[in-house]
C-alpha positions as CSV (number, residue, x, y, z in Angstrom):
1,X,-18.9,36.1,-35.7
2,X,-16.1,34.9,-38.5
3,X,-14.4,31.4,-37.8
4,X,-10.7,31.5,-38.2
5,X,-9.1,30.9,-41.1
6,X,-8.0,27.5,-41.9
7,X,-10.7,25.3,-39.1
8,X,-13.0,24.1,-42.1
9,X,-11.3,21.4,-43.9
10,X,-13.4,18.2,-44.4
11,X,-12.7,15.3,-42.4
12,X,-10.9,13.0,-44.2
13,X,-11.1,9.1,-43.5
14,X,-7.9,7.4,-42.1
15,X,-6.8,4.5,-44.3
16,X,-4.0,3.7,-42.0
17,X,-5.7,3.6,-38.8
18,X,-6.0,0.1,-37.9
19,X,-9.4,0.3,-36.0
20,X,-9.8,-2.8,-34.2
21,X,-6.3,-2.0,-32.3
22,X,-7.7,1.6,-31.4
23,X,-10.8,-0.1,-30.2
24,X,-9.4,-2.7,-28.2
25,X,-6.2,-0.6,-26.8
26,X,-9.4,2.0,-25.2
27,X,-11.2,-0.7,-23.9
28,X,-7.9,-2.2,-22.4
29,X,-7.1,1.4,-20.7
30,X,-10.7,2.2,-19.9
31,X,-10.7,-0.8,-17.7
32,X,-9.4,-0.5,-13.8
33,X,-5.7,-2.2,-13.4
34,X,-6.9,-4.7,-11.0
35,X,-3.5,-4.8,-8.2
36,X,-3.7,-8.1,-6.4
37,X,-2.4,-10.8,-8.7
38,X,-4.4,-13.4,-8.1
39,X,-7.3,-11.8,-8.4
40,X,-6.0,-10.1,-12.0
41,X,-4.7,-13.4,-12.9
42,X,-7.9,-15.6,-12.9
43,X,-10.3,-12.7,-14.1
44,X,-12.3,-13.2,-16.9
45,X,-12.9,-10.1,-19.0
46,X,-16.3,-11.6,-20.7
47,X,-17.7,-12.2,-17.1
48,X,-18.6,-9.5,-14.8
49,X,-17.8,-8.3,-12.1
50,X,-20.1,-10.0,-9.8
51,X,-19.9,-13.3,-11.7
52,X,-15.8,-13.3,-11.7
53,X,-15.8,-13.0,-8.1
54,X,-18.3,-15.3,-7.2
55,X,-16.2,-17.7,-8.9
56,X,-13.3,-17.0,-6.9
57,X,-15.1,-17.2,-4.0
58,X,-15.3,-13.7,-2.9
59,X,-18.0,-11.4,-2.5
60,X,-19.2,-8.0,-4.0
61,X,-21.3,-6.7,-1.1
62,X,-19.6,-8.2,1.7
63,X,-23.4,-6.7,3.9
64,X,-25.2,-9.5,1.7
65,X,-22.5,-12.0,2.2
66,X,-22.5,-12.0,6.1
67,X,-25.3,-9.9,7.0
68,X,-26.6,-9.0,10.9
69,X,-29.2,-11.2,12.3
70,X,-32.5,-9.4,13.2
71,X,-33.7,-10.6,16.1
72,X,-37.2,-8.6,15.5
73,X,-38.5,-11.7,13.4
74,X,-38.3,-15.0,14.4
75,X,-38.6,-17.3,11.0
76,X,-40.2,-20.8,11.5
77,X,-38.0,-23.4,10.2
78,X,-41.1,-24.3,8.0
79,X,-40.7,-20.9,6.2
80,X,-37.0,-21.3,5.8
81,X,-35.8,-21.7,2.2
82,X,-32.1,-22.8,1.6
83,X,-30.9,-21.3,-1.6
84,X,-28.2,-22.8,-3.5
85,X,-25.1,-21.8,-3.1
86,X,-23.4,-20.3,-5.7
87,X,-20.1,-22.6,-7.2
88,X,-17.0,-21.7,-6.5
89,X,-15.1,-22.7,-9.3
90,X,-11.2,-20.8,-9.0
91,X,-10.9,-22.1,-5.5
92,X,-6.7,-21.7,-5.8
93,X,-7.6,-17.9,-5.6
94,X,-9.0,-18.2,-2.3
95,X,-6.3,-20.3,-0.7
96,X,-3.7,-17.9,-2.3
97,X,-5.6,-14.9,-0.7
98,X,-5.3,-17.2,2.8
99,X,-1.9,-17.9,2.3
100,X,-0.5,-14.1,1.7
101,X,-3.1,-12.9,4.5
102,X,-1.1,-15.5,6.8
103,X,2.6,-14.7,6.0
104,X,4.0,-12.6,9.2
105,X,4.4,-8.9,8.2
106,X,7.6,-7.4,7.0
107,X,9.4,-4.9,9.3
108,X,8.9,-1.6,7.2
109,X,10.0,0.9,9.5
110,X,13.6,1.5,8.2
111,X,16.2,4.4,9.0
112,X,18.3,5.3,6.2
113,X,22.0,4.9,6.8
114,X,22.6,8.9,6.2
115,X,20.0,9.7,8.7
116,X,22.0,6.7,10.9
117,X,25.1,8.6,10.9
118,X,23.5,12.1,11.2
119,X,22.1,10.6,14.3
120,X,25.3,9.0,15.1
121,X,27.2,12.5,14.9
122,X,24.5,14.7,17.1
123,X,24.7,12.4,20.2
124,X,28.5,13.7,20.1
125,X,26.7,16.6,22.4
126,X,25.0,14.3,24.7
127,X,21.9,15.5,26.0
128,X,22.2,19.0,24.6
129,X,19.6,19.3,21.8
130,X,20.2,23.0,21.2
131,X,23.9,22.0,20.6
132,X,22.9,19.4,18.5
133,X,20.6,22.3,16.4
134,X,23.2,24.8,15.9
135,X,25.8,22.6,15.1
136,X,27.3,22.9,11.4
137,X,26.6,19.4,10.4
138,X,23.0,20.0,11.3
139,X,22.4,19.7,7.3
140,X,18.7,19.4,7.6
141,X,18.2,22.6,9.7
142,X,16.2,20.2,12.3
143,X,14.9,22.1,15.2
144,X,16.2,20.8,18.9
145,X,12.8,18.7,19.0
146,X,12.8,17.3,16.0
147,X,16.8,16.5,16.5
148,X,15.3,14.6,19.8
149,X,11.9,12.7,17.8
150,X,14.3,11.4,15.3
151,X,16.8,10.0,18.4
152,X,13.7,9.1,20.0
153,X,12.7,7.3,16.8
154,X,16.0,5.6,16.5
155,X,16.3,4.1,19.7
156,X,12.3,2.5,19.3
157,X,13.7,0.9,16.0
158,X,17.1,-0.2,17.2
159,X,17.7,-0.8,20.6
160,X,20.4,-3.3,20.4
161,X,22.2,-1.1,18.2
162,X,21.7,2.1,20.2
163,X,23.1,0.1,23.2
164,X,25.7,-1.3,21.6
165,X,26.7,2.2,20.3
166,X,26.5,3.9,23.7
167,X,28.8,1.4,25.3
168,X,31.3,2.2,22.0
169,X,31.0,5.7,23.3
170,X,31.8,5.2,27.1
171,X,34.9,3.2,26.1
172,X,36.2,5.7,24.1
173,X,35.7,8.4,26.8
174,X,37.3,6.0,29.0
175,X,40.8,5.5,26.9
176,X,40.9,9.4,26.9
177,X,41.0,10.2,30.2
C-alpha cells in the first residue's frame, strides 16, 4: 500500500529545545502531586518512597507496622531478637499530622441563602406540600417530597433559626386577624 504524500521527511534535530528542561519538567509531571502539605513539604525527591516516610515517622504498610499477634506460636524470650528501630528524623511532620488530626471538625453542611428563601417562601402553604409543588415560584420543579426532604433538611441544620422563623410567622398571622 502507498504512504501519503508528504509523511517522509527526515527528522531533523532541534537546536532550540533546551533538553534538560524537557527532561526535568516530565519527571516533575510524571511524579504524583503529593496533597497533605506536610508531608509534600519535607519529602525528599532523591529518597524513596519507603525511606522518606520512615523518616517522617510514618509507615508504608501499615500490616507490617502494627501487625496481629498469633497466638498459634508462643516465642521464648530467648529466641526474641529486638531489631533496631528505624530513626525518625522529620519528627515536626508527625506532631503536625497530630495536631490537624486533633483540631475539632468544621461544620460543612451549609444551605445556600437562595435555597434559604426558597424554603422560606414554600412554608407560606403550611403543611401542604402539593401546594408548595405547584406553586409558580417552585423554580426547581421539586416534587412535594423533595419540597418536604429539603424542609426536613433545613430544620436538622437550623433549628434555632427555624423556630425563630415560625414564631415571626405566628405574629404576623396574629396582627392580621
Amino acid at each position: 500500500m502507498p504512504k501519503a504524500k508528504g509523511k517522509t521527511r527526515r527528522q531533523k534535530f532541534g537546536y532550540n529545545v533546551h533538553r534538560k528542561r524537557l527532561n526535568r519538567n516530565a519527571r516533575r509531571k510524571a511524579a504524583p502531586r503529593i496533597e497533605c502539605s506536610h508531608i509534600r513539604h519535607a519529602w525528599d525527591h532523591a529518597k524513596s518512597v519507603r525511606q522518606n516516610l520512615a523518616e517522617m515517622g510514618l509507615a508504608v504498610d501499615p500490616n507490617k507496622a502494627a501487625p496481629l499477634r498469633k497466638r498459634k506460636v508462643k516465642v521464648m524470650e530467648v529466641d526474641k531478637e529486638e531489631r533496631p528501630k528505624e530513626l525518625v528524623r522529620k519528627s515536626y511532620v508527625l506532631n503536625d499530622l497530630e495536631a490537624e488530626a486533633s483540631l475539632p471538625e468544621k461544620k460543612g453542611n451549609t444551605l445556600s441563602q437562595d435555597l434559604v428563601n426558597y424554603i422560606r417562601y414554600m412554608v407560606n402553604h403550611g403543611e401542604d406540600y402539593k401546594a408548595m409543588a405547584h406553586d409558580e415560584k417552585n423554580y426547581y420543579q421539586d416534587t412535594p417530597k423533595q419540597i418536604r426532604n429539603k424542609i426536613n433538611v433545613y430544620k436538622r441544620f437550623y433549628p434555632a433559626e427555624w423556630q425563630d422563623f415560625l414564631n415571626s410567622l405566628q405574629k404576623n398571622k396574629m396582627e392580621v386577624e
